[in-house]
PDB file of N, CA, C and O in Angstrom:
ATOM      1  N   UNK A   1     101.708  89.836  88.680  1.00  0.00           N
ATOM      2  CA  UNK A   1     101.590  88.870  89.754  1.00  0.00           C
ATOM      3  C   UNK A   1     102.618  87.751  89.585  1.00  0.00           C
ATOM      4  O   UNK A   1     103.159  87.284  90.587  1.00  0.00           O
ATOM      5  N   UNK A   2     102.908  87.308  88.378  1.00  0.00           N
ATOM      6  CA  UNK A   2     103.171  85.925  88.082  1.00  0.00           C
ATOM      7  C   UNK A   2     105.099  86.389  88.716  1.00  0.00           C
ATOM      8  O   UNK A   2     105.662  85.530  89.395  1.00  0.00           O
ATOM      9  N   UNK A   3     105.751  87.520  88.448  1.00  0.00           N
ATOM     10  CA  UNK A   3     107.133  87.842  88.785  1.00  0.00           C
ATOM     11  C   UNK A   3     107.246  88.087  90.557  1.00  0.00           C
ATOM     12  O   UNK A   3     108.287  87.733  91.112  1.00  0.00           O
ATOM     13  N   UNK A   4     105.993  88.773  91.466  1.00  0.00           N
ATOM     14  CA  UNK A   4     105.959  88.553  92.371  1.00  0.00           C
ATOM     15  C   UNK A   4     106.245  87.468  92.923  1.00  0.00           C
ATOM     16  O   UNK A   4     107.229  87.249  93.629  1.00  0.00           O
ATOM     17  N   UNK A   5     105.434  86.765  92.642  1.00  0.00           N
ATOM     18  CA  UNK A   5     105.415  85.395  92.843  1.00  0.00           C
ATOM     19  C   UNK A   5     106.975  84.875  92.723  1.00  0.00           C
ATOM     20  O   UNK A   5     107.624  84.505  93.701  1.00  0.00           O
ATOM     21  N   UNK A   6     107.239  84.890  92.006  1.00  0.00           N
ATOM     22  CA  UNK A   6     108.469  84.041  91.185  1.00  0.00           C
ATOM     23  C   UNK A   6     109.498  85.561  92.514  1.00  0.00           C
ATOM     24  O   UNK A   6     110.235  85.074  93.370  1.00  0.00           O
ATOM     25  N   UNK A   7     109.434  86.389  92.488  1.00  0.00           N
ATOM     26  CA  UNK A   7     111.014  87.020  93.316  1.00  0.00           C
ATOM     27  C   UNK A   7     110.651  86.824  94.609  1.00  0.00           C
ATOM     28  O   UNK A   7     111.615  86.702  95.364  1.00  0.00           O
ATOM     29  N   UNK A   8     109.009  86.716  95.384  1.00  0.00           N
ATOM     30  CA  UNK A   8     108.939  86.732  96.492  1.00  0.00           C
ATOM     31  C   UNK A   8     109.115  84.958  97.411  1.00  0.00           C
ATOM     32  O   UNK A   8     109.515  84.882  98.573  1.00  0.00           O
ATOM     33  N   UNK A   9     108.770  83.886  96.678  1.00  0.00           N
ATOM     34  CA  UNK A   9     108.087  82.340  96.573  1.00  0.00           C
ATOM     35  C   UNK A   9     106.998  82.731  97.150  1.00  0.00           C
ATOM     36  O   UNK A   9     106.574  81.811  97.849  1.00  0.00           O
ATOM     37  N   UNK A  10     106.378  83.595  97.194  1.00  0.00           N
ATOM     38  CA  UNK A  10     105.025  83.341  97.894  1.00  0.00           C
ATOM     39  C   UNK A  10     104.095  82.779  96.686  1.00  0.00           C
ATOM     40  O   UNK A  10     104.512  82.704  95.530  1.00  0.00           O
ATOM     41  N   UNK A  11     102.566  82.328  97.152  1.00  0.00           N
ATOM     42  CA  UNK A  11     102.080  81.756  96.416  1.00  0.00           C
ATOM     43  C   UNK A  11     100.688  83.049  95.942  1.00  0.00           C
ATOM     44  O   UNK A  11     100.597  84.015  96.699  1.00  0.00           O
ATOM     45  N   UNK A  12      99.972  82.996  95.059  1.00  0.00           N
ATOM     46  CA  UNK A  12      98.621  83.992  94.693  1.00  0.00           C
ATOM     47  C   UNK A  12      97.998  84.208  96.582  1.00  0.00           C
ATOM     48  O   UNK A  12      97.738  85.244  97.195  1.00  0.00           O
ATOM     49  N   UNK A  13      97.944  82.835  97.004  1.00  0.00           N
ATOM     50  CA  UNK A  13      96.490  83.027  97.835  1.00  0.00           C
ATOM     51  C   UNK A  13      97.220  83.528  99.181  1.00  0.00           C
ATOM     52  O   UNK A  13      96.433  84.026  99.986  1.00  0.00           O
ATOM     53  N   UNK A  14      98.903  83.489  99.687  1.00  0.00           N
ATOM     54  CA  UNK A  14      99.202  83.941 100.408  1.00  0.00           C
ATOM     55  C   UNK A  14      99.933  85.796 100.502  1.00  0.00           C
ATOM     56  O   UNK A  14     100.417  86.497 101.391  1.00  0.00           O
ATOM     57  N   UNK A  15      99.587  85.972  98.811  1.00  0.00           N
ATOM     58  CA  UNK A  15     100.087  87.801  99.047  1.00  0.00           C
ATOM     59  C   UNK A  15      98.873  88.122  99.184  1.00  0.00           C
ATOM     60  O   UNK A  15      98.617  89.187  99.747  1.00  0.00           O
ATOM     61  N   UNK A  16      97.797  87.262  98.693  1.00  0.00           N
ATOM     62  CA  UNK A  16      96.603  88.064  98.854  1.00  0.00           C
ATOM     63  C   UNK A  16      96.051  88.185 100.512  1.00  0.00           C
ATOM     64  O   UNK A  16      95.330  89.046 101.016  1.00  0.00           O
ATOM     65  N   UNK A  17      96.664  87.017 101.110  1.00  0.00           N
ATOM     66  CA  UNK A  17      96.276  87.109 102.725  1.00  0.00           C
ATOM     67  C   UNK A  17      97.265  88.374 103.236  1.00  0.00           C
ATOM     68  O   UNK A  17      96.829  89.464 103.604  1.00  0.00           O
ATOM     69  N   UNK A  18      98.374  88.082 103.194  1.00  0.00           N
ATOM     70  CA  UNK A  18      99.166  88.905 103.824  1.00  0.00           C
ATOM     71  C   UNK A  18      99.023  90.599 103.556  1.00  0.00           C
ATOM     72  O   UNK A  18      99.309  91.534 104.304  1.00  0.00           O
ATOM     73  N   UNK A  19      98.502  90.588 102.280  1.00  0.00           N
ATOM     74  CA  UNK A  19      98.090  91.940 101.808  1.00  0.00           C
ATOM     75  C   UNK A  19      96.773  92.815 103.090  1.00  0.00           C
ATOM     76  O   UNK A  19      96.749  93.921 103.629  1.00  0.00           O
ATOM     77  N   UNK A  20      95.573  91.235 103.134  1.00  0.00           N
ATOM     78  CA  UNK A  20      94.690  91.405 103.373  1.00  0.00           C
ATOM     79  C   UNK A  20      94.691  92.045 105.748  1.00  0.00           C
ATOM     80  O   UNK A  20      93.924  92.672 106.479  1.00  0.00           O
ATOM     81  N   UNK A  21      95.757  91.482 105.876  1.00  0.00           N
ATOM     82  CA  UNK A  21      96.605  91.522 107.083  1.00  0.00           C
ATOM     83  C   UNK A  21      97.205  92.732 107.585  1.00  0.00           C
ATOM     84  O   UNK A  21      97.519  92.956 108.754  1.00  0.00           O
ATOM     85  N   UNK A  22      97.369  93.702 106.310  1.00  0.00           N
ATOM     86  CA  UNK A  22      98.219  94.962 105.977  1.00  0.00           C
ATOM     87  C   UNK A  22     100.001  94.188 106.476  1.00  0.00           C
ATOM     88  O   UNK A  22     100.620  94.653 107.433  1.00  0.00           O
ATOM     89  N   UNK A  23     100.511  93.109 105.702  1.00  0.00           N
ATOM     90  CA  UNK A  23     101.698  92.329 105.916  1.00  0.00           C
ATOM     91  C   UNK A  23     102.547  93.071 104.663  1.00  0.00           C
ATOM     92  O   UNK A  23     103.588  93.722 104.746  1.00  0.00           O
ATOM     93  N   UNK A  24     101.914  92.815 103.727  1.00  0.00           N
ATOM     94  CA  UNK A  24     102.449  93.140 102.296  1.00  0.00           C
ATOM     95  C   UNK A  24     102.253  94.530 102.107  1.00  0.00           C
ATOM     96  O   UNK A  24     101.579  95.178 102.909  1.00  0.00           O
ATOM     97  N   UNK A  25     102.833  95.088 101.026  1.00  0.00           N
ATOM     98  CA  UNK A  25     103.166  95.827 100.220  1.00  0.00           C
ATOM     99  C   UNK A  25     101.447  96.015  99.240  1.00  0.00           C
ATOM    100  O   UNK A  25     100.933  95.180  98.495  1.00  0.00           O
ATOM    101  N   UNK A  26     100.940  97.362  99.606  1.00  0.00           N
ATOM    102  CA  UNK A  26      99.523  97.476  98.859  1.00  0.00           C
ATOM    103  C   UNK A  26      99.844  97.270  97.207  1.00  0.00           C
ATOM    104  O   UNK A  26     101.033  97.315  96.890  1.00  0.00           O
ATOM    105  N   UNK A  27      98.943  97.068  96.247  1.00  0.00           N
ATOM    106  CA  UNK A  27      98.780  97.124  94.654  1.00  0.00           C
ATOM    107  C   UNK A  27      98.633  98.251  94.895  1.00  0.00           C
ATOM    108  O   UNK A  27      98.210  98.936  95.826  1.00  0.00           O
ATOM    109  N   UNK A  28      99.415  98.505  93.026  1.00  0.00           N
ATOM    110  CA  UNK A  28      98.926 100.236  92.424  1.00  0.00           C
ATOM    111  C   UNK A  28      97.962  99.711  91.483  1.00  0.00           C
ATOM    112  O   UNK A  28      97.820  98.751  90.726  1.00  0.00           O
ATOM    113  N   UNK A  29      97.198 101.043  91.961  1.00  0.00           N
ATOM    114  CA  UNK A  29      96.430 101.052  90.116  1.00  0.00           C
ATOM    115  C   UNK A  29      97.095 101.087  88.799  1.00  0.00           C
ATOM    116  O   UNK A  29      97.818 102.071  88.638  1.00  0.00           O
ATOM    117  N   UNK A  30      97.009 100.048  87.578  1.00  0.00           N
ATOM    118  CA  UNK A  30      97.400 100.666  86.725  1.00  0.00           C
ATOM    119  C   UNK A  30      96.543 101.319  86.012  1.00  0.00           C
ATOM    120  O   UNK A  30      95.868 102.279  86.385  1.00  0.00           O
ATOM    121  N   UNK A  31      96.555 100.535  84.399  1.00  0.00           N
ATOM    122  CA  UNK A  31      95.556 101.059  83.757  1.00  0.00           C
ATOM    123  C   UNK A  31      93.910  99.877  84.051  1.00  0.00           C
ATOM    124  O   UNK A  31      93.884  98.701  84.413  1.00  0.00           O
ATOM    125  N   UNK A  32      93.008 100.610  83.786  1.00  0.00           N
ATOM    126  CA  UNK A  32      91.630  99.988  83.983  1.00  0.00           C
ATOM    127  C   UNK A  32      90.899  99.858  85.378  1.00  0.00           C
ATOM    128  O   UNK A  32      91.307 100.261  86.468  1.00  0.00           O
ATOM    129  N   UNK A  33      89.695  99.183  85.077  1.00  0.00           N
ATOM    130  CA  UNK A  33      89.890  99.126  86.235  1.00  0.00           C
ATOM    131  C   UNK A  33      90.108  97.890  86.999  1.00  0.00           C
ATOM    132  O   UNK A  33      89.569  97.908  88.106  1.00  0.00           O
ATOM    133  N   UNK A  34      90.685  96.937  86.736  1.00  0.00           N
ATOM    134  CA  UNK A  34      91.039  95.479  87.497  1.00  0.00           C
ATOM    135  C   UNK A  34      91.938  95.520  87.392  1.00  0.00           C
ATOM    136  O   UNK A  34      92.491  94.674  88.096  1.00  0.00           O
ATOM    137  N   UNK A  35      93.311  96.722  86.222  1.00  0.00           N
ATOM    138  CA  UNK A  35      94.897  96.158  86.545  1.00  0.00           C
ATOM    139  C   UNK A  35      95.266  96.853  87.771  1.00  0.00           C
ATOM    140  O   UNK A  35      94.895  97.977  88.110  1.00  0.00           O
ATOM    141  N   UNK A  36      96.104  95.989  88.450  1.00  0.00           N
ATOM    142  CA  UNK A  36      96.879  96.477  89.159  1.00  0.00           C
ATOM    143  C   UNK A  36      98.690  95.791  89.504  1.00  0.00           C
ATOM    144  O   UNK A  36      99.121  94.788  88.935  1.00  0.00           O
ATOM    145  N   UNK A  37      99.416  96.531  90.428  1.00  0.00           N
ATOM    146  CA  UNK A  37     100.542  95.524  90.156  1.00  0.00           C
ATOM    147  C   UNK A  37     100.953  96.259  91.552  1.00  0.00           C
ATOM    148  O   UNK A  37     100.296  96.893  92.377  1.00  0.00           O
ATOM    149  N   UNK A  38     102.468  95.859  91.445  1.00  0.00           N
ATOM    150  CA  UNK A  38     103.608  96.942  92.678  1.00  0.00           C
ATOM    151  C   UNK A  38     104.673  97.378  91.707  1.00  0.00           C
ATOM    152  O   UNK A  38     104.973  96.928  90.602  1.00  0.00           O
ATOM    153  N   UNK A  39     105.200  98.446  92.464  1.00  0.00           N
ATOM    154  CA  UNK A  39     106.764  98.822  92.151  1.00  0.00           C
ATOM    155  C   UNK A  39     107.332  97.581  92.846  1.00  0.00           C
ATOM    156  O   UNK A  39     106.898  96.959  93.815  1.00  0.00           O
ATOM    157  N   UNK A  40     108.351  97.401  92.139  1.00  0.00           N
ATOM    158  CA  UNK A  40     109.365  96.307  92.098  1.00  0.00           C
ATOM    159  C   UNK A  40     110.081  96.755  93.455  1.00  0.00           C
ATOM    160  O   UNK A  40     110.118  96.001  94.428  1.00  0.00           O
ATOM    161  N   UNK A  41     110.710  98.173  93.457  1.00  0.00           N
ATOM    162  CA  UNK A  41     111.064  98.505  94.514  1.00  0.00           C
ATOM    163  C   UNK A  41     110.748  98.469  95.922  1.00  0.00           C
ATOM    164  O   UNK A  41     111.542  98.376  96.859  1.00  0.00           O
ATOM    165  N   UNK A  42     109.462  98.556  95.956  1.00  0.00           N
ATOM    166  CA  UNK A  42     108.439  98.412  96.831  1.00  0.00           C
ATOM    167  C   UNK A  42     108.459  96.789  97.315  1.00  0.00           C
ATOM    168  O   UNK A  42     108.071  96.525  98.453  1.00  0.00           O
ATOM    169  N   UNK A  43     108.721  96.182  96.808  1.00  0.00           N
ATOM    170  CA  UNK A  43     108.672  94.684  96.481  1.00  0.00           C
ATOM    171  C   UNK A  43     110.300  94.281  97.305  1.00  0.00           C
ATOM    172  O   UNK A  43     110.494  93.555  98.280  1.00  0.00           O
ATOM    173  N   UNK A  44     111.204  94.997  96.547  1.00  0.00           N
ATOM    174  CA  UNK A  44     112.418  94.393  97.542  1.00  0.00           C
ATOM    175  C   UNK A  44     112.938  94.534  98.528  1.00  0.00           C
ATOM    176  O   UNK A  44     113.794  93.896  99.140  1.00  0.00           O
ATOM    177  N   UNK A  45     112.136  95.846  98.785  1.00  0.00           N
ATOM    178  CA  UNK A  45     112.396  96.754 100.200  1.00  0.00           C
ATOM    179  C   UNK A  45     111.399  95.946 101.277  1.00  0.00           C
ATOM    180  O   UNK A  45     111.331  96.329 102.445  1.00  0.00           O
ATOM    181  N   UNK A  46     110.675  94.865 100.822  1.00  0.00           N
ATOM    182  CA  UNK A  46     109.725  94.383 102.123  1.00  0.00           C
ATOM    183  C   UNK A  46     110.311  93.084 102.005  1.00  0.00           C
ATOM    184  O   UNK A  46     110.056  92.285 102.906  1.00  0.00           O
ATOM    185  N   UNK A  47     111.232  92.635 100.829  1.00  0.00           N
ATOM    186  CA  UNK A  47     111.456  91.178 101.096  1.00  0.00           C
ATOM    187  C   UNK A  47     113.195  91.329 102.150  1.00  0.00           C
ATOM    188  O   UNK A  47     113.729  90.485 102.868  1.00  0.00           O
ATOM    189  N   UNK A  48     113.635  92.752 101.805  1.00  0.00           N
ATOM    190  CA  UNK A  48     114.898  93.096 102.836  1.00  0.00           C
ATOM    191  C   UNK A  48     114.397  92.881 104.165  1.00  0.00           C
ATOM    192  O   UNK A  48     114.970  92.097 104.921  1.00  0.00           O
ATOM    193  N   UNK A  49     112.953  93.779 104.644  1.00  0.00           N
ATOM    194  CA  UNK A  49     112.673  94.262 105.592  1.00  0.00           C
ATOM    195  C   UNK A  49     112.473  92.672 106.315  1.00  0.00           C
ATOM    196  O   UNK A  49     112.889  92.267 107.400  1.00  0.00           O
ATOM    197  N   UNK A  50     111.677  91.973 105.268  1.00  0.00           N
ATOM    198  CA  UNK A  50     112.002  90.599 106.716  1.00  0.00           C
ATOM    199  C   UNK A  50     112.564  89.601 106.744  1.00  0.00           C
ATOM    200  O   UNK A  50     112.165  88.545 107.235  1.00  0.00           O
ATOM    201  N   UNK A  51     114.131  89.939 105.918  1.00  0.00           N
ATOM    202  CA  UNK A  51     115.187  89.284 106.375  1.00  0.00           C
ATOM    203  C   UNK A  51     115.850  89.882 107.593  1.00  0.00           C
ATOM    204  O   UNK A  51     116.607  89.106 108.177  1.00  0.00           O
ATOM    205  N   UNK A  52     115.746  90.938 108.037  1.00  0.00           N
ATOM    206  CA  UNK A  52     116.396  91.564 108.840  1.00  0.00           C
ATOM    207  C   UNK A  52     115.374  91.206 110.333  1.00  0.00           C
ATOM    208  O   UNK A  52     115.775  91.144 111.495  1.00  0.00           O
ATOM    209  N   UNK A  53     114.073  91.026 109.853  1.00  0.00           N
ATOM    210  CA  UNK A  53     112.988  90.528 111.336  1.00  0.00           C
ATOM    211  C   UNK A  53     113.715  89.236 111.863  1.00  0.00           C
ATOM    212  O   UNK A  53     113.272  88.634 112.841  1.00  0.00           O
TER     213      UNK A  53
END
């Protein structure tokens, strides 16, 4: 979360809205059951996608 944060400026409570919106990019499961994260890739391909909106 904390590098999201830091490559996207969004803040915790607004990926979690925008997620919640279907705006963002879904979490993967990692390991357990509360980790989760994104591909990075996944991550720059939506911060491209709305520079170009």
């Amino acid at each position: 979360m904390k590098e999201v944060i830091a490559i996207t400026g969004l803040s915790r409570s607004t990926i979690y809205a925008e997620i919640a919106k279907g705006e963002f990019p879904k979490q993967v499961q990692l390991t357990g059951n509360r980790a989760v994260g994104w591909h990075e890739n996944t991550i720059i391909q939506w911060i491209e996608s709305r520079r170009h909106a």
